[in-house]
C-alpha positions, 0 to 999 in steps of 0.5 A: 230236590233242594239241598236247602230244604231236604236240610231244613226238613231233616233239622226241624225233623231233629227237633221233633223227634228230640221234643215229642219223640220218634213215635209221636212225631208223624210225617204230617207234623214233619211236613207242617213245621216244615212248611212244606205239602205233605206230598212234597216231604214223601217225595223227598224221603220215604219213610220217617225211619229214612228221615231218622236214618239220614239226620243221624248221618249228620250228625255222625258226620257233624260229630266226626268233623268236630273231633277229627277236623273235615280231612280224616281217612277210614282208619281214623274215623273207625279208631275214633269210634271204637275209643268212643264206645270203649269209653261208654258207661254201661248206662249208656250202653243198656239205654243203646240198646233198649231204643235198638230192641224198642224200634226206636231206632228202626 
């Protein structure tokens, strides 16, 4: 499948969940804002969970190259992340968790 579109897809997917929230946002409102046939977005990704999953990949990798530049090896992506959790507030750390006990990140 096109890069294009499966990118397409997984931002206008971000939107969604941002705006309406993981659980109120369906595979057919995904499809829809998408301009694509349902059928099409299943043969792209399985499930919704898989759509979250790989948008979150990007925004991941988006935010490691914002902070480590596009070369950073293993060490420095792991150091970066632990200083980041380390600097969380406890707040930020019980809202993690309840959307990890909630599904919301299933």
């Amino acid at each position: 499948m096109d890069k294009d579109i499966r990118k397409h897809v997984l931002e206008i997917a971000d939107h969604l969940f941002e705006e309406n929230g993981y659980n109120k946002t369906s595979m057919e409102k995904i499809a829809q804002e998408s301009d694509i046939s349902r059928s099409t977005l299943f043969r792209m990704f399985k499930t919704k969970s898989e759509i979250l999953f790989l948008s979150n990949n990007d925004l991941l990798k988006d935010t490691l190259d914002e902070f480590l530049g596009k070369d950073y090896t293993l060490k420095e992506m792991v150091q970066k992340v632990i200083e980041v959790l380390d600097s969380a507030s406890y707040t930020d750390k019980v809202n993690y968790m309840n959307l990890i006990t909630s599904g919301a990140l299933i």
